[in-house]
DRENPA-3360 file (N, C-alpha, C; in nm, 2 decimals, always signed):
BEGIN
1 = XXXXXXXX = +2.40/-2.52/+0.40/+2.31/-2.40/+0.40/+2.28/-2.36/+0.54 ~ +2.33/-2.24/+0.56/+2.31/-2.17/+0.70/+2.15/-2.13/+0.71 ~ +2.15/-2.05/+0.85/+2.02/-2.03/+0.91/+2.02/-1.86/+0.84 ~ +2.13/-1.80/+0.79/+2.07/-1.67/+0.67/+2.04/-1.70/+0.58 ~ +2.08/-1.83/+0.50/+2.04/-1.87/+0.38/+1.94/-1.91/+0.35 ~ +1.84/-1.99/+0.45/+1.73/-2.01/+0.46/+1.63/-1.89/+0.54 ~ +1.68/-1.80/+0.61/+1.63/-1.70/+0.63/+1.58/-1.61/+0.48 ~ +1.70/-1.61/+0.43/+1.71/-1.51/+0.27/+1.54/-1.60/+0.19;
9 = XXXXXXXX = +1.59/-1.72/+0.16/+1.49/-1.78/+0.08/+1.37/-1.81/+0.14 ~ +1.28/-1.76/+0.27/+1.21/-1.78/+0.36/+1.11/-1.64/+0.28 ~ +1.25/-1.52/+0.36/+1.13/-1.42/+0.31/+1.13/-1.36/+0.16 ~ +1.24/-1.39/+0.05/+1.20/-1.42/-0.09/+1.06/-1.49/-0.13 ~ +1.05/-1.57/-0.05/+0.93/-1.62/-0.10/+0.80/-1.57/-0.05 ~ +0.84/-1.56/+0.07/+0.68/-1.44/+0.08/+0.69/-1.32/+0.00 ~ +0.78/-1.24/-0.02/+0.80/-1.12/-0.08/+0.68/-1.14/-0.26 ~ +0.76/-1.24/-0.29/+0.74/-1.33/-0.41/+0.55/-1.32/-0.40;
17 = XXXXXXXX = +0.52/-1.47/-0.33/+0.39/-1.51/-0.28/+0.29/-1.36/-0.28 ~ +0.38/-1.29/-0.21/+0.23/-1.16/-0.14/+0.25/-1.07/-0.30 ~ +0.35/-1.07/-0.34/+0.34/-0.97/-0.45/+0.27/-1.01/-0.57 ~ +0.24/-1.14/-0.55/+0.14/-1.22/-0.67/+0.06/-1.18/-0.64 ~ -0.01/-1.23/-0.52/-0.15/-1.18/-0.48/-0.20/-1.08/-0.48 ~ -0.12/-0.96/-0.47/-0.17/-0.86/-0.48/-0.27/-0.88/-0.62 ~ -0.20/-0.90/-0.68/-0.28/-0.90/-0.81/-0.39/-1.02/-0.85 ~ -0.41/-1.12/-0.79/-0.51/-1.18/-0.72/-0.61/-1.21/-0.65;
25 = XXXXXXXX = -0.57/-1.12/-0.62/-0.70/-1.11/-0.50/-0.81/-1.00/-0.54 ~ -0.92/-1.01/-0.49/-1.01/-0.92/-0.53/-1.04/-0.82/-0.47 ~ -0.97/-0.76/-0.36/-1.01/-0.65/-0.28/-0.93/-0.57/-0.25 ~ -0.91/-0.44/-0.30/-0.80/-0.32/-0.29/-0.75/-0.29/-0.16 ~ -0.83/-0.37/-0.01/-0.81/-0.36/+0.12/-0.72/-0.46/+0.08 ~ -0.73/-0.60/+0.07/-0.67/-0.68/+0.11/-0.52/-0.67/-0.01 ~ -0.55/-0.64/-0.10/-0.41/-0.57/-0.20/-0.33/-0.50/-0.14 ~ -0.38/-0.41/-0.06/-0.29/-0.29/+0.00/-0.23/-0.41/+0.11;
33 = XXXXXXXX = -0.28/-0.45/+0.19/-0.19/-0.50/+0.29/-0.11/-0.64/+0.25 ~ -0.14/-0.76/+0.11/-0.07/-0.78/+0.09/+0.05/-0.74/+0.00 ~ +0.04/-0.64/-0.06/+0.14/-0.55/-0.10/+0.26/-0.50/+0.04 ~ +0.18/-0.43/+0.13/+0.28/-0.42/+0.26/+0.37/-0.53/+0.27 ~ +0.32/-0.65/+0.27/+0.40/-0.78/+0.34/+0.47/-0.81/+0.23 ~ +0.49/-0.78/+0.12/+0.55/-0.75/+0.05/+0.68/-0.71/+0.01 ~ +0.66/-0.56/+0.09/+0.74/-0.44/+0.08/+0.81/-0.50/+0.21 ~ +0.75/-0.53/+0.33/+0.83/-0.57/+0.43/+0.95/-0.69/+0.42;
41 = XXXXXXXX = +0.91/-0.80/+0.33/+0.99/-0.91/+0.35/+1.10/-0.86/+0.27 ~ +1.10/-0.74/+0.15/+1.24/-0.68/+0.09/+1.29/-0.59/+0.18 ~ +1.25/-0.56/+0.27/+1.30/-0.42/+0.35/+1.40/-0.52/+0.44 ~ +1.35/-0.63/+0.53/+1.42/-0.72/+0.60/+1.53/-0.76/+0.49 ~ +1.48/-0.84/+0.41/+1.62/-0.89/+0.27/+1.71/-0.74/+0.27 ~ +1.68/-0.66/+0.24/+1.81/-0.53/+0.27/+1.86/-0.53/+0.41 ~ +1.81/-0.56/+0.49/+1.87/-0.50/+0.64/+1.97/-0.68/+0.64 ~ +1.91/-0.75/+0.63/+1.97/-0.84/+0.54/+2.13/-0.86/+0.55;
49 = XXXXXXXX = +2.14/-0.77/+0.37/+2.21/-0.73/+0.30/+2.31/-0.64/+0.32 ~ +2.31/-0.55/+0.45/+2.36/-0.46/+0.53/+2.40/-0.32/+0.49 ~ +2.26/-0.33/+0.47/+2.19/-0.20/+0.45/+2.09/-0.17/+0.49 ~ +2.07/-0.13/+0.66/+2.01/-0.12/+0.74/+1.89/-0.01/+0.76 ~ +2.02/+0.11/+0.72/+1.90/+0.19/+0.69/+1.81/+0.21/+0.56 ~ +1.82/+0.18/+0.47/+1.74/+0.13/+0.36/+1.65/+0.04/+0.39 ~ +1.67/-0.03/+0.45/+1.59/-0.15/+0.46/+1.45/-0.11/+0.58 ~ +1.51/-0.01/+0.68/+1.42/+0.02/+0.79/+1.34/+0.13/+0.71;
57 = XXXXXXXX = +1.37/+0.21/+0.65/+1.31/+0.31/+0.60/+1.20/+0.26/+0.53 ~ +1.26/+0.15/+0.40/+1.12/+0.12/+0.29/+1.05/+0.05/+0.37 ~ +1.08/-0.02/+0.53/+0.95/-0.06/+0.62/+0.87/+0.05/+0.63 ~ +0.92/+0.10/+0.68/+0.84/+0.25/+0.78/+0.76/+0.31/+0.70 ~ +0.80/+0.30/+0.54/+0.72/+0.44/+0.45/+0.69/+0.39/+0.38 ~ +0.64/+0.22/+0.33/+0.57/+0.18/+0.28/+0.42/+0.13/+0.41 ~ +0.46/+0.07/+0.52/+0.38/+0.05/+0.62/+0.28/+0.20/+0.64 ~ +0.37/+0.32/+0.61/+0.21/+0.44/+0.64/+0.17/+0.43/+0.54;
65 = XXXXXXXX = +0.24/+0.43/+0.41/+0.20/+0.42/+0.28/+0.06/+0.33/+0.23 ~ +0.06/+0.20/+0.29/+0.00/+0.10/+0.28/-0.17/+0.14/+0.37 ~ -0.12/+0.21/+0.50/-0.23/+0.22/+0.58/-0.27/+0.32/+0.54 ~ -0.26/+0.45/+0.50/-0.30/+0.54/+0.44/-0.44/+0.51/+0.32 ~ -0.35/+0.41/+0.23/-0.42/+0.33/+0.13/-0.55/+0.28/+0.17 ~ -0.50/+0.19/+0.24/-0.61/+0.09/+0.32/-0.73/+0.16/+0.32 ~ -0.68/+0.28/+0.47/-0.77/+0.39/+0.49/-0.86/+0.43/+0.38 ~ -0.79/+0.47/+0.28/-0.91/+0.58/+0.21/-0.99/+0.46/+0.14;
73 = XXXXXXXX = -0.90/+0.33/+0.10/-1.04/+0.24/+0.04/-1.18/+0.22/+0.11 ~ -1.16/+0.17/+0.24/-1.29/+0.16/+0.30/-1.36/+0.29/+0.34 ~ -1.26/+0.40/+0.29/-1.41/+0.53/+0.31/-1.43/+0.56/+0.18 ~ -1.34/+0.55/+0.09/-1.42/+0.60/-0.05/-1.46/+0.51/-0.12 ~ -1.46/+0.38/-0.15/-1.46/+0.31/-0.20/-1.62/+0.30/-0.27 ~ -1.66/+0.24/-0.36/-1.79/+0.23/-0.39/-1.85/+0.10/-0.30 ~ -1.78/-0.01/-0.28/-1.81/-0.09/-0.24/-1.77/-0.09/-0.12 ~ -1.88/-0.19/+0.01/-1.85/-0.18/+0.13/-1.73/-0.21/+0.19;
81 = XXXXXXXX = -1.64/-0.12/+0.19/-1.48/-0.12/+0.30/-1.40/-0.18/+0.15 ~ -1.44/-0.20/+0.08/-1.34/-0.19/-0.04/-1.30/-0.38/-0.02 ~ -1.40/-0.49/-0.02/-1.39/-0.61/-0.01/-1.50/-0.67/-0.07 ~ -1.59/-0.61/-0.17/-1.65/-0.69/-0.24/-1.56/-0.70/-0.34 ~ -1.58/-0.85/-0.44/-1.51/-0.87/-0.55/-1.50/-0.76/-0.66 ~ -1.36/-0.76/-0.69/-1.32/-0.67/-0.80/-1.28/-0.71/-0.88 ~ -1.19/-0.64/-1.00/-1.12/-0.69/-1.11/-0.97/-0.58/-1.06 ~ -0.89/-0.69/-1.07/-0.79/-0.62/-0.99/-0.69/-0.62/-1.14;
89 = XXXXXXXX = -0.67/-0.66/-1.25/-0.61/-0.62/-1.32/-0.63/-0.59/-1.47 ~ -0.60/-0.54/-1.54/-0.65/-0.44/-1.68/-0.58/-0.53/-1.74 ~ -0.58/-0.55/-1.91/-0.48/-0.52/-2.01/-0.40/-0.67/-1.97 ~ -0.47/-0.77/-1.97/-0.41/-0.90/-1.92/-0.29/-0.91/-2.00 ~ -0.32/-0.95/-2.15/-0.19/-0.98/-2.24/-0.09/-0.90/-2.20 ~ -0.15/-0.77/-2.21/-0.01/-0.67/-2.19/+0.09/-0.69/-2.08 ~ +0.00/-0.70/-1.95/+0.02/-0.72/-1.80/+0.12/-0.83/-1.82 ~ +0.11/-0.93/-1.82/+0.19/-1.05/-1.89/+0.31/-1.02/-1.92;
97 = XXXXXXXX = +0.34/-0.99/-2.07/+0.40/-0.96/-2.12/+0.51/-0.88/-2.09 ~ +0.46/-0.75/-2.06/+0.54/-0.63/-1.93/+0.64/-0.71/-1.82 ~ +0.54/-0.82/-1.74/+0.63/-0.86/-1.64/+0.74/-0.95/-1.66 ~ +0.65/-1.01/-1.81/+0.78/-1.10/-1.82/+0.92/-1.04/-1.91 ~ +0.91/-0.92/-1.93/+1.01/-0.87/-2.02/+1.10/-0.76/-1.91 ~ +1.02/-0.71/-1.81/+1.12/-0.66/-1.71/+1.13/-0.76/-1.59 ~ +1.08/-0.87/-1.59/+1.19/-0.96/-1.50/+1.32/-1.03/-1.57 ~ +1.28/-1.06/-1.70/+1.40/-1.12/-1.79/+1.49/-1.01/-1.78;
105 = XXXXXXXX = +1.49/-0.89/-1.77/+1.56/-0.74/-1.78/+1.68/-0.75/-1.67 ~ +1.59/-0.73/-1.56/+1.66/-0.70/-1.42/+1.74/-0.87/-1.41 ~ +1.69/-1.00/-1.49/+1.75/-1.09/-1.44/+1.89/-1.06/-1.47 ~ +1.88/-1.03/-1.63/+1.97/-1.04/-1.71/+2.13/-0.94/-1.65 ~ +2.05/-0.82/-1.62/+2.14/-0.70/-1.49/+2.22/-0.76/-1.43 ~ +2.17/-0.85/-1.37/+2.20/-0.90/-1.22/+2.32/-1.00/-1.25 ~ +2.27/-1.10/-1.34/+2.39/-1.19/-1.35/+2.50/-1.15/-1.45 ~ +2.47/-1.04/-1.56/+2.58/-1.02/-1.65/+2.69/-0.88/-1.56;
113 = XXXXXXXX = +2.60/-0.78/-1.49/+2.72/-0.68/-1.47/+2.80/-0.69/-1.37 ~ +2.88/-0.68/-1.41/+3.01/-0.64/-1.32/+3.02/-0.56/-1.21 ~ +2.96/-0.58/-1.09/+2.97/-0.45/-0.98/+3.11/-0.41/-0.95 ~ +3.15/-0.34/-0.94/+3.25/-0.27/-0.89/+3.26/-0.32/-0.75 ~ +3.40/-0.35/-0.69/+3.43/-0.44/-0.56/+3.52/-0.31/-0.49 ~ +3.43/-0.18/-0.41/+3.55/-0.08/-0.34/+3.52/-0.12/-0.15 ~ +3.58/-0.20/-0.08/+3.60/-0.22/+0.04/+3.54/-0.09/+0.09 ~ +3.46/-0.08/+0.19/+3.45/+0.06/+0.25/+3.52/+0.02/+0.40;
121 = XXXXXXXX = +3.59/+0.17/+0.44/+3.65/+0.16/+0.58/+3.57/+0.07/+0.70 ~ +3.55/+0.01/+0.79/+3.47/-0.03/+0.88/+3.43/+0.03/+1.00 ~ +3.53/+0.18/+0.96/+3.53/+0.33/+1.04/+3.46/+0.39/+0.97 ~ +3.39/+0.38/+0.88/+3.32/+0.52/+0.82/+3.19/+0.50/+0.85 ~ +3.14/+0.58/+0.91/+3.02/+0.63/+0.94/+2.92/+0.63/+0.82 ~ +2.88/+0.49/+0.75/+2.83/+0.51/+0.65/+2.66/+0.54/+0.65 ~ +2.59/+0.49/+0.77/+2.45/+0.51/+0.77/+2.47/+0.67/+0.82 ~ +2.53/+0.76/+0.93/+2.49/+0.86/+0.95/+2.59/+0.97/+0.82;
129 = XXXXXXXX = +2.64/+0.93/+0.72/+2.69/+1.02/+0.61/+2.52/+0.99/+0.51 ~ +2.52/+0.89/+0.51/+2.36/+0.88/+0.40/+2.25/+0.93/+0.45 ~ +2.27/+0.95/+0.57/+2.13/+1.00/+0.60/+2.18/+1.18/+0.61 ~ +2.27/+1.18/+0.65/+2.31/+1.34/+0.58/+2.28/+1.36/+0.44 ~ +2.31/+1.30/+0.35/+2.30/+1.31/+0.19/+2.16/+1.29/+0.19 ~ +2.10/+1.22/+0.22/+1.97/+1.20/+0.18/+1.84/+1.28/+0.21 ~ +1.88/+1.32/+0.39/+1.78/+1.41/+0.42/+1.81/+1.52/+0.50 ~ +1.96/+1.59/+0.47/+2.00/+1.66/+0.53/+1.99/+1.79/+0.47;
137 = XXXXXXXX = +1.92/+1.83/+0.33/+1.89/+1.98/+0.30/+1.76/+2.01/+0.29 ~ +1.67/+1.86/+0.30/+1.54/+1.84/+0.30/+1.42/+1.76/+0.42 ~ +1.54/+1.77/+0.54/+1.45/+1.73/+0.67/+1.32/+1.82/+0.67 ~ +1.32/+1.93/+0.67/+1.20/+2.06/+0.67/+1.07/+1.96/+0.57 ~ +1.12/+1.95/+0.50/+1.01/+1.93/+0.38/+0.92/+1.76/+0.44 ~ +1.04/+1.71/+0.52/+0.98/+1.54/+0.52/+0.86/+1.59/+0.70 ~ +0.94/+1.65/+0.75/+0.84/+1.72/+0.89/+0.74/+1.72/+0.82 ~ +0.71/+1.82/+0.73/+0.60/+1.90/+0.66/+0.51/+1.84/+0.61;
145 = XXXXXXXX = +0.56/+1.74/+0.51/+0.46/+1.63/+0.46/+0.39/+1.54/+0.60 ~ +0.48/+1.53/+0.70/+0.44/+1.44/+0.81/+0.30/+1.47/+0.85 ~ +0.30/+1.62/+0.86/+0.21/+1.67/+0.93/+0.04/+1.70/+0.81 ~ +0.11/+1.70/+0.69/+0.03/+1.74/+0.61/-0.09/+1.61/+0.56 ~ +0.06/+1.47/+0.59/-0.07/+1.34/+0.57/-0.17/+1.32/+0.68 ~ -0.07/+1.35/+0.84/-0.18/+1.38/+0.92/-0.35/+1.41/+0.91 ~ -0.28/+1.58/+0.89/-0.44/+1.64/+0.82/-0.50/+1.59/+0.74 ~ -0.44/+1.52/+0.64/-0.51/+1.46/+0.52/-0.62/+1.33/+0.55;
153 = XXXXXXXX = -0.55/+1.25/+0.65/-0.63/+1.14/+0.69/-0.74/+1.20/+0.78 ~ -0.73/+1.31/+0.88/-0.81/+1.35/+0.92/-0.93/+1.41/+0.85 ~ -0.87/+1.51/+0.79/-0.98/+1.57/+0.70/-1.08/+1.49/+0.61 ~ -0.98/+1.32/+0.61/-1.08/+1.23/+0.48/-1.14/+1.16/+0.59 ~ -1.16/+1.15/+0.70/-1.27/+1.15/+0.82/-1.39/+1.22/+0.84 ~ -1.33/+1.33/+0.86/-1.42/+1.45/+0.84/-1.53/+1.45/+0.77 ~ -1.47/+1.45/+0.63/-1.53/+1.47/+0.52/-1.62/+1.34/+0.44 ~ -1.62/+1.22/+0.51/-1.64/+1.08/+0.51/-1.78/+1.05/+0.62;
161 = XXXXXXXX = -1.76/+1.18/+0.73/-1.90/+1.11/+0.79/-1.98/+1.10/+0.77 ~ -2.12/+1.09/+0.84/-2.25/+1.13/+0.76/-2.27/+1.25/+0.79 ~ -2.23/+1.32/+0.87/-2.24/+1.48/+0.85/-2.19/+1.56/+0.77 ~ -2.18/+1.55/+0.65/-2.12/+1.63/+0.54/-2.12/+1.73/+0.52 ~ -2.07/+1.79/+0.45/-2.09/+1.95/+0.41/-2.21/+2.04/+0.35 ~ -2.28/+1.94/+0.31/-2.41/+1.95/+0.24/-2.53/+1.87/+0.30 ~ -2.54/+1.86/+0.43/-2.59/+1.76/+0.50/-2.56/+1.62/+0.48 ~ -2.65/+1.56/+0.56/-2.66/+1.44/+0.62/-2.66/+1.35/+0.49;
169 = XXXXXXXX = -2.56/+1.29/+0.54/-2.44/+1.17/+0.32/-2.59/+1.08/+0.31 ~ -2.68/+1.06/+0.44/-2.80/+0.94/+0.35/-2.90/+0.98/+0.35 ~ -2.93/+1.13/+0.33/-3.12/+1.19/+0.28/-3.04/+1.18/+0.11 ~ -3.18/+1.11/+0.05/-3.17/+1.09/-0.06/-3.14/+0.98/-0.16 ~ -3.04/+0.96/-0.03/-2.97/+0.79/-0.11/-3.08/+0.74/-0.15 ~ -3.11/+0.64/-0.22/-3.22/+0.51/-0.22/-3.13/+0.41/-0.31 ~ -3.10/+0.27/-0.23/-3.07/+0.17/-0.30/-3.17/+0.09/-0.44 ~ -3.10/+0.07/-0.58/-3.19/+0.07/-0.67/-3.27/-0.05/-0.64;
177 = XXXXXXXX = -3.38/-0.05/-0.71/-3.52/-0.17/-0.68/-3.47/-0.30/-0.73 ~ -3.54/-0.41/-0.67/-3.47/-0.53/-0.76/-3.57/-0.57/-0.90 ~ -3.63/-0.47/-0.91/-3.73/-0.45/-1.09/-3.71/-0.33/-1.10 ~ -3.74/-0.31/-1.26/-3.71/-0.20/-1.30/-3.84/-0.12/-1.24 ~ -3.80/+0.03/-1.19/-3.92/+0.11/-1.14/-4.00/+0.06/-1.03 ~ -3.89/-0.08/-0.99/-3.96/-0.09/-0.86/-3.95/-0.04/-0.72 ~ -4.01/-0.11/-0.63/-3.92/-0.02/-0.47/-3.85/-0.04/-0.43 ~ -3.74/+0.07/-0.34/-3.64/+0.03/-0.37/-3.56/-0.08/-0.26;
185 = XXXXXXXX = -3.51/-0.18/-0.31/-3.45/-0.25/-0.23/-3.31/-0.24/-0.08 ~ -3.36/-0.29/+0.01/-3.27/-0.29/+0.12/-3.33/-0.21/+0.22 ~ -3.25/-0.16/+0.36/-3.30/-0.07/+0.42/-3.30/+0.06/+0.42 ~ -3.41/+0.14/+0.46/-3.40/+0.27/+0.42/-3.35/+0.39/+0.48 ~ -3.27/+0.46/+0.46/-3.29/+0.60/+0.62/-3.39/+0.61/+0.67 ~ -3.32/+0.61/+0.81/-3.44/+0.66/+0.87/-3.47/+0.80/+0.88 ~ -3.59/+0.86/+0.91/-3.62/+1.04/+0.88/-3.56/+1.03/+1.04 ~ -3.50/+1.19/+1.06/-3.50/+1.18/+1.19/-3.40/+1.14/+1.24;
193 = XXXXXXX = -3.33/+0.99/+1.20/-3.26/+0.95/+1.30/-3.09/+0.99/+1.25 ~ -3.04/+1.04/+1.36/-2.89/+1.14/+1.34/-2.78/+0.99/+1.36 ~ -2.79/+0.89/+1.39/-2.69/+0.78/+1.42/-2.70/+0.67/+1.28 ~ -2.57/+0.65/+1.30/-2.50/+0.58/+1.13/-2.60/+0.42/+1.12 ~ -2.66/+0.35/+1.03/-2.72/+0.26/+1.03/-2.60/+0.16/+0.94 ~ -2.64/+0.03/+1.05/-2.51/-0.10/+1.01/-2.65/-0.15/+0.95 ~ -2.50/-0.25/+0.80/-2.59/-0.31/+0.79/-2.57/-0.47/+0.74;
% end
């Protein structure tokens, strides 16, 4: 067993490992990024597999994908930065069930079909022909989005501070009492004061 071989089964198993957890773990922060490490240790296994540009791609656009995610949990989240304990999965039996019937699926793919064996030239320009096919009538549109997530994360900044659209996100809040009708628990806005309270 070579040093790919144990490379291959190195990041299979993180791939493996982080994609359990995702669903383990209780925090949609910490989901999203081990989902990333995830997505990264298949993207390497393709570049791998020599398929380079596939493999760098689903790095690159699951890694914004991932941080994008991250991002909006800790501002929208109900819970602080999206790391108090959660219930990260629904529908257990089903859940179960589902995985174990499309992994038996794809196992079954894998070892019964017959791939087709066509040698490609060692002359043919195969990553810059796919990246013609792939994003050559639709480069405009992937600019576009670029710019459009941009705005998006900014605008969910924006729109996330305490200066809101409708004033200031903490006149009114009040955390509930720890008795019913009682006062209300924790600390309170301050009147007056324009700077964000940690707490």
């Amino acid at each position: 067993m070579g040093l790919t071989d144990l490379l291959f089964l190195a990041l299979s198993a993180v791939a493996i490992l982080s994609g359990w957890r995702v669903f383990a773990t209780d925090s949609m922060v910490r989901a999203s990024f081990l989902l990333l490490l995830s997505f990264v240790a298949v993207g390497l296994i393709i570049v791998m597999l020599a398929a380079p540009y596939i493999g760098v791609a689903t790095v690159f656009m699951m890694a914004v994908e991932m941080m994008v995610m991250a991002l909006f949990m800790v501002m929208f989240m109900m819970n602080p930065a999206g790391l108090n304990p959660m219930m990260m999965v629904h529908q257990h039996r089903f859940s179960i069930v589902a995985g174990v019937l499309a992994f038996a699926g794809l196992t079954a793919a894998i070892l019964f079909t017959s791939f087709p064996k066509i040698p490609v030239d060692p002359s043919t320009p195969v990553v810059h022909d796919l990246g013609i096919e792939l994003l050559g009538p639709s480069m405009l549109i992937f600019e576009t989005a670029g710019v459009t997530l941009l705005a998006t994360m900014i605008g969910s900044v924006i729109l996330s501070s305490r200066s809101g659209r409708f004033g200031m996100a903490d006149q009114g809040s009040r955390p509930p009492g720890l008795e019913p009708d009682g006062e209300p628990a924790g600390r309170q806005p301050e009147a007056g004061n324009g700077h964000h309270h940690h707490h």
